[in-house]
C-alpha positions as CSV (number, residue, x, y, z in Angstrom):
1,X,-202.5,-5.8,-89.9
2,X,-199.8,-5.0,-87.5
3,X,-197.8,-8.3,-88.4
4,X,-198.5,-8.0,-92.5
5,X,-196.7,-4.1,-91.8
6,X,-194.1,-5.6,-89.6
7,X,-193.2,-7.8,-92.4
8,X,-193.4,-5.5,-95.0
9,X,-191.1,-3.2,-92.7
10,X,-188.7,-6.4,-92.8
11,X,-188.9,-6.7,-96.3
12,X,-187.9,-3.2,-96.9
13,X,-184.9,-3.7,-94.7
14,X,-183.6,-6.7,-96.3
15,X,-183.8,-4.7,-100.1
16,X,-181.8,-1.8,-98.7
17,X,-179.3,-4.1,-97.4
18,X,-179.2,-6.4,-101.1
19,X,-178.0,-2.9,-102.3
20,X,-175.7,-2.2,-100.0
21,X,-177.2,0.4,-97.7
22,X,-176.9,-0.5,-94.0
23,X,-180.3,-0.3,-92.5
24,X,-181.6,-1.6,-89.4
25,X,-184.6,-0.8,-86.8
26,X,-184.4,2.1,-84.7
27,X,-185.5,-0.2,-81.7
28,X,-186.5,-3.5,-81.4
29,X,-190.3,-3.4,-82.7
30,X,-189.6,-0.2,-84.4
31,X,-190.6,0.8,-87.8
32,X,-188.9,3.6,-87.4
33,X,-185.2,2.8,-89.5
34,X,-181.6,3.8,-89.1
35,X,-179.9,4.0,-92.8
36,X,-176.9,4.9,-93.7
37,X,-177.1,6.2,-97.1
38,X,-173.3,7.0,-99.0
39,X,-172.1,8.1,-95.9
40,X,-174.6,9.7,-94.5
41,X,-176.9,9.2,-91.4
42,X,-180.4,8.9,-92.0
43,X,-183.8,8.1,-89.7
44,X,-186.9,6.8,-91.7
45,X,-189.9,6.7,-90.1
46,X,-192.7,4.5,-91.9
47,X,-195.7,5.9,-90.3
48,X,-198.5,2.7,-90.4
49,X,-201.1,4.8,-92.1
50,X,-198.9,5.3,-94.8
51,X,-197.9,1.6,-95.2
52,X,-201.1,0.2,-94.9
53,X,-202.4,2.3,-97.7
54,X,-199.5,1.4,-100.0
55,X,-200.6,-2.3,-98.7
56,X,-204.0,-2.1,-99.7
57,X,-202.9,-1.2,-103.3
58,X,-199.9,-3.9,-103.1
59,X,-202.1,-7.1,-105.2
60,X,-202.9,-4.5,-107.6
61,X,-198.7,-2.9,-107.5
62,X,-197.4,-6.7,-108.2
63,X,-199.7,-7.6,-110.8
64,X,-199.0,-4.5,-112.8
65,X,-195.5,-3.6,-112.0
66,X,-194.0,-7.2,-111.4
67,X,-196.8,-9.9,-112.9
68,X,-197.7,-12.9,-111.6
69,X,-195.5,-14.4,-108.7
70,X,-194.7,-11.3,-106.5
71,X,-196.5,-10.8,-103.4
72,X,-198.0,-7.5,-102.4
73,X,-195.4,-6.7,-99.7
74,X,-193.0,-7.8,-102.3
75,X,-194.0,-5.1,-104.8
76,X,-194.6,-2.9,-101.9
77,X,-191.1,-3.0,-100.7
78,X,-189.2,-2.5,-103.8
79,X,-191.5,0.1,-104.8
80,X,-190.5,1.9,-101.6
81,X,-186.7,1.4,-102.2
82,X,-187.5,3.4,-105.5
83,X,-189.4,6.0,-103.7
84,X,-186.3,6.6,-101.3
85,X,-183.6,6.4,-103.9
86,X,-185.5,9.2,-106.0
87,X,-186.2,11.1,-103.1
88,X,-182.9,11.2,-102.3
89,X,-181.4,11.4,-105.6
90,X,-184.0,14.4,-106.5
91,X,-183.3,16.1,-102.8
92,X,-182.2,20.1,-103.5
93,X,-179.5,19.3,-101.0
94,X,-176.4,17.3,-100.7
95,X,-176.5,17.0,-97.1
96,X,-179.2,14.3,-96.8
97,X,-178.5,13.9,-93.5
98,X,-181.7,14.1,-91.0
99,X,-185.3,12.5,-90.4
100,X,-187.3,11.3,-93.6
101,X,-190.5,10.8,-93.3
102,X,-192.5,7.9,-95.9
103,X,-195.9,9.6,-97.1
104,X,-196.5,6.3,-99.6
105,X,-194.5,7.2,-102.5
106,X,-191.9,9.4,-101.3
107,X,-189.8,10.3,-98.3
108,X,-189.7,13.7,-97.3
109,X,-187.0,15.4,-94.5
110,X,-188.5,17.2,-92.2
């Protein structure tokens, strides 16, 4: 399981980036993320539990949301890029700046 959530964590990285956020590990192995979201500095921490639950639904995520041909980390990762852009978008605050935490399907700054 460790190398499908590594992967998945890759994928997520690689759909921030296609829309122009910066994102990159936190350290090398980490699944822990440093984002830099319209100027701002951001820490996302994908705790496993989290990401393997949102894994064990992801066949289920693809064939509904995306039909045939997307892969359950597919649909998992874009599904999480939604969950942080609404999370962000529907944050009370304009400073976004600070630690968000992934609690499979949204991020919350704690």
């Amino acid at each position: 399981m460790t190398k499908d959530l590594d992967e998945l964590v890759s994928l997520f990285i690689a759909k921030l980036r296609m829309d122009g956020t910066l994102a990159q590990p936190a350290a090398e192995g980490s699944r822990n993320l440093y984002v830099q979201y319209r100027g701002q500095r951001l820490t996302l921490v994908l705790p496993d539990d989290a990401l393997s639950s949102m894994l064990a639904d992801g066949d289920e995520l693809a064939r509904d949301l995306w039909g045939p041909g997307v892969t359950a980390k597919e649909a998992v990762a874009r599904l999480m890029t939604v969950h942080l852009e609404e999370s962000l978008e529907t944050s009370p605050s304009e400073d976004l700046e600070g630690t968000w935490f992934y609690d499979g399907g949204f991020f919350v700054r704690r």
